[in-house]
C-alpha positions in Angstrom: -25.9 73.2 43.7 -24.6 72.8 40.2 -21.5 71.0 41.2 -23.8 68.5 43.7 -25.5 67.0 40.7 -22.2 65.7 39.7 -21.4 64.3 43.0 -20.8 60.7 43.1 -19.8 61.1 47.0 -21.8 57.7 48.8 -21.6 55.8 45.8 -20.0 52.6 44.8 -18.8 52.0 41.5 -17.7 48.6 40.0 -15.9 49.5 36.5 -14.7 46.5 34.6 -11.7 45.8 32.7 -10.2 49.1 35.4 -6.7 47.6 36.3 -5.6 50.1 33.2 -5.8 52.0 30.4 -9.7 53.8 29.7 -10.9 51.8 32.6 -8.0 52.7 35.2 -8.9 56.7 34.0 -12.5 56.2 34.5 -12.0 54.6 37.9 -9.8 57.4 38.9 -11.9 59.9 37.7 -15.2 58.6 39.3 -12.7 58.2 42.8 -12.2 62.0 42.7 -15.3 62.7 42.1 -16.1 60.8 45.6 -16.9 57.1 44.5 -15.8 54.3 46.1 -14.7 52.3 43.1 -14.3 48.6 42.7 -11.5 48.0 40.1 -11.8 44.8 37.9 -9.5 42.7 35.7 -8.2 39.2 35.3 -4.8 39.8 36.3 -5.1 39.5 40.3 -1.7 41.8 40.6 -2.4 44.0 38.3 -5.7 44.7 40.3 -4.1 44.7 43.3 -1.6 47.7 41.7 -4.3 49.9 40.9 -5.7 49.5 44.0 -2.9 50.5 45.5 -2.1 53.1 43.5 -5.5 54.9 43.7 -5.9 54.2 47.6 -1.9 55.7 47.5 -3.4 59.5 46.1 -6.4 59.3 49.1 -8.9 57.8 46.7 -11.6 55.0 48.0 -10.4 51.8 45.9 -11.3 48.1 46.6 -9.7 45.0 44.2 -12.8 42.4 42.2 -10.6 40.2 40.0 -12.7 37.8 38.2 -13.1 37.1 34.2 -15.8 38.8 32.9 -16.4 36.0 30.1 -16.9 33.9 33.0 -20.7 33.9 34.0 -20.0 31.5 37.3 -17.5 33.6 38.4 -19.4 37.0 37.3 -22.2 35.1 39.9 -20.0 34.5 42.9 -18.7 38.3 42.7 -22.0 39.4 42.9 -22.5 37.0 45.7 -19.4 38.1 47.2 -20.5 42.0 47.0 -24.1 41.1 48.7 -22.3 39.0 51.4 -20.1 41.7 52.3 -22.9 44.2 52.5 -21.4 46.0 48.8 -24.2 47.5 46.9 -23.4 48.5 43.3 -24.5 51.7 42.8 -23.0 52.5 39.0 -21.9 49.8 36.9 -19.5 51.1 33.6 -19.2 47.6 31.5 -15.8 48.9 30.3 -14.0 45.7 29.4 -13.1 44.5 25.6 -10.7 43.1 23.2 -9.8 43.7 19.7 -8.8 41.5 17.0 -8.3 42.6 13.4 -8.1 39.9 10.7 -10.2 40.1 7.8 -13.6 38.3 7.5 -12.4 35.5 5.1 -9.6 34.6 7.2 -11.7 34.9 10.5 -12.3 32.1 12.5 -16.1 31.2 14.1 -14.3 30.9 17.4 -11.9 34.1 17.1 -15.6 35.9 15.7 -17.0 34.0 19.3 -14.2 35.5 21.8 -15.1 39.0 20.7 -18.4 38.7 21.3 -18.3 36.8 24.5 -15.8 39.4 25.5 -17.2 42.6 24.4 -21.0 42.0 24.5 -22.1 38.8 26.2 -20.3 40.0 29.3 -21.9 43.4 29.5 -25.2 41.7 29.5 -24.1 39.2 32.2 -22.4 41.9 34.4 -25.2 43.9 33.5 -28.4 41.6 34.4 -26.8 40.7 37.6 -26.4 44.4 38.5 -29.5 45.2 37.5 -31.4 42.4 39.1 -30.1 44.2 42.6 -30.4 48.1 41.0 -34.1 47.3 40.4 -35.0 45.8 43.6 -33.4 49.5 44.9 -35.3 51.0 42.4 -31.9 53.2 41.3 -29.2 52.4 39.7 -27.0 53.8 36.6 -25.5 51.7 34.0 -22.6 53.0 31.7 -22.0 50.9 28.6 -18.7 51.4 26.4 -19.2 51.2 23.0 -17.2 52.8 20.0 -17.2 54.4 17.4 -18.3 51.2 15.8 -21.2 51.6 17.7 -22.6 53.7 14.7 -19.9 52.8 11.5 -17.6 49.9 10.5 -13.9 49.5 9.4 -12.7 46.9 7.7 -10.9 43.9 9.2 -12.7 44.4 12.6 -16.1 42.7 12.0 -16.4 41.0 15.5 -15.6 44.0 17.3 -18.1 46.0 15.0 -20.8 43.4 15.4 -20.5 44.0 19.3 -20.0 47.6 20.1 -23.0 47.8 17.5 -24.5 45.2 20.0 -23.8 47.3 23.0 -25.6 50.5 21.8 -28.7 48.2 21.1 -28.4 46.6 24.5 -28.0 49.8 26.4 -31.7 50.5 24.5 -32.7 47.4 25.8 -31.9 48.4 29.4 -33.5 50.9 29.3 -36.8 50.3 27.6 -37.0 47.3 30.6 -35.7 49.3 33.8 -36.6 53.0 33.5 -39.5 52.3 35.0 -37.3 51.4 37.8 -35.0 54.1 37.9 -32.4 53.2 36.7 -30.7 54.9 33.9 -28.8 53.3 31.5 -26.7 55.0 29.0 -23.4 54.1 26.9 -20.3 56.2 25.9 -19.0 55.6 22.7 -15.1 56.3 22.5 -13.1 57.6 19.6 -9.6 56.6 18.5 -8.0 57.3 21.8 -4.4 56.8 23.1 -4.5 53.4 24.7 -2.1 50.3 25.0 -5.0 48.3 22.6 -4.4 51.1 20.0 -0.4 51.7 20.4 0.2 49.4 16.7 -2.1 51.7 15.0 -0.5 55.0 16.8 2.9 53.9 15.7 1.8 53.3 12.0 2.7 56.4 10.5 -0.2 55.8 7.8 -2.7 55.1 10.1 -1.9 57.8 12.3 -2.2 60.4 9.6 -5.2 59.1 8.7 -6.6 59.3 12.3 -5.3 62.8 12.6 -7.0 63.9 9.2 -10.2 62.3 9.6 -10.8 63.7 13.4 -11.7 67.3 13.6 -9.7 67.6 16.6 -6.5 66.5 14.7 -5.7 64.3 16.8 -6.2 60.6 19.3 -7.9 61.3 22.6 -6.6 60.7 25.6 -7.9 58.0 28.2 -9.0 61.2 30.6 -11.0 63.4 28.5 -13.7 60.2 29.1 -13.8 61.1 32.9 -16.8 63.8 32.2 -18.8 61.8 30.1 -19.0 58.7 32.8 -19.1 61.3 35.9 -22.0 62.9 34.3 -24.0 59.3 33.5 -23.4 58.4 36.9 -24.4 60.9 38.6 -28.1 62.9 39.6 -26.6 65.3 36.3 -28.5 62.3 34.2 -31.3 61.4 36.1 -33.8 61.8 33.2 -31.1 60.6 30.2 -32.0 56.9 29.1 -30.8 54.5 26.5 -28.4 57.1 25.0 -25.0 56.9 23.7 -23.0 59.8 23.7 -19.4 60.0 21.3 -16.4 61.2 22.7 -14.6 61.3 20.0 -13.0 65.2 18.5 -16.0 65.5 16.0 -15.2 62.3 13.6 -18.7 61.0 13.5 -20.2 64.5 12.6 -18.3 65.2 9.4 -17.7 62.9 6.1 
């Protein structure tokens, strides 16, 4: 009975920003765990590999490549799914970009991309699936935030500005389509081995400082996010709304 609540068998998962990296784990994870999961990206090939790769170890895997900052595209996915007969289940709003540049030398368009990327798509992707999730009257959302969901570092203020956006978003979501239940909850990541984080892994100065600063001692690895998303996708969460949940070694609880 305990392991049945975090069953995701009959479900259908579409994770964006999955052709790799946090996604691709979370995608994997939710697979084993009994999800059919629809993997996202720009990159048509690169979809198409994952695919490939997760249907290659028995998993259920189907390919969605559209841009996410695209809301015409977003539209005619969603289209596409409800043609096809494809309900969306759990949505994981997983895809972002980082740019670090300091404020003064940021440009209103580079400040814009981030945004667009990292928070206007989650509420795109978002209000499409939940337009279908409350018709159901079920649904789970999982939002990726950060750890700048809660704190800021210098030289990434657009990135700040929109993780912090996502947390209040995912509150937002809630506070609207609870009463439709649907849960909708975010995971906020720490510093975690990732191709968008391999610069600051191999700076020896940031690493220690990582490494310090995290009571685990060290970066987290893409996988140790599988729990988290299983468990806010699954029955486990049923009565968990609007909250965020770290996964990062301890950082956030210690100065």
């Amino acid at each position: 009975m305990s392991t049945q609540l975090f069953s995701l068998e009959g479900k259908r998962a579409l994770i964006t920003g999955s052709s790799r990296g946090l996604g691709l784990s979370m995608a994997e994870g939710m697979a084993r765990a009994g999800a059919e999961v629809i993997v996202n990206g720009t990159d048509a090939a690169r979809v198409a590999q994952a695919v490939a790769t997760l249907r290659a170890e028995g998993l259920k895997a189907r390919e969605a490549a559209f841009d996410i900052t695209d809301e015409a595209a977003i539209k005619a996915a969603f289209e596409r799914f409800d043609a096809e007969g494809l309900t969306i289940d759990i949505l994981v709003n997983n895809a972002g970009i980082q740019l670090r540049k300091p404020m003064v030398d940021l440009a209103t368009d580079e400040f814009r991309k981030v945004i667009e990327t990292n928070l206007t798509s989650a509420f795109v992707i978002g209000r499409e699936a939940g337009r279908r999730m409350v018709a159901r009257r079920q649904g789970k959302i999982v939002n990726v935030g950060s750890l700048m969901s809660a704190v800021a570092r210098a030289t990434i203020a657009p990135y700040t500005v929109a993780k912090a956006g996502v947390r209040a978003l995912t509150q937002a979501m809630a506070a609207e389509w609870a009463q439709h239940g649907i849960q909708a909850n975010a995971i906020g990541p720490g510093y975690m081995v990732t191709d968008m984080n391999q610069a600051l892994i191999d700076n020896p100065e940031f690493n220690a400082w990582v490494t310090s600063r995290t009571p685990s001692k060290r970066w987290g690895k893409p996988e140790e996010l599988v729990g988290t998303v299983i468990f806010l996708a699954s029955s486990a969460s049923d009565y968990v709304n609007g909250q965020i949940i770290y996964v990062d070694g301890g950082m956030l609880a210690i100065l």
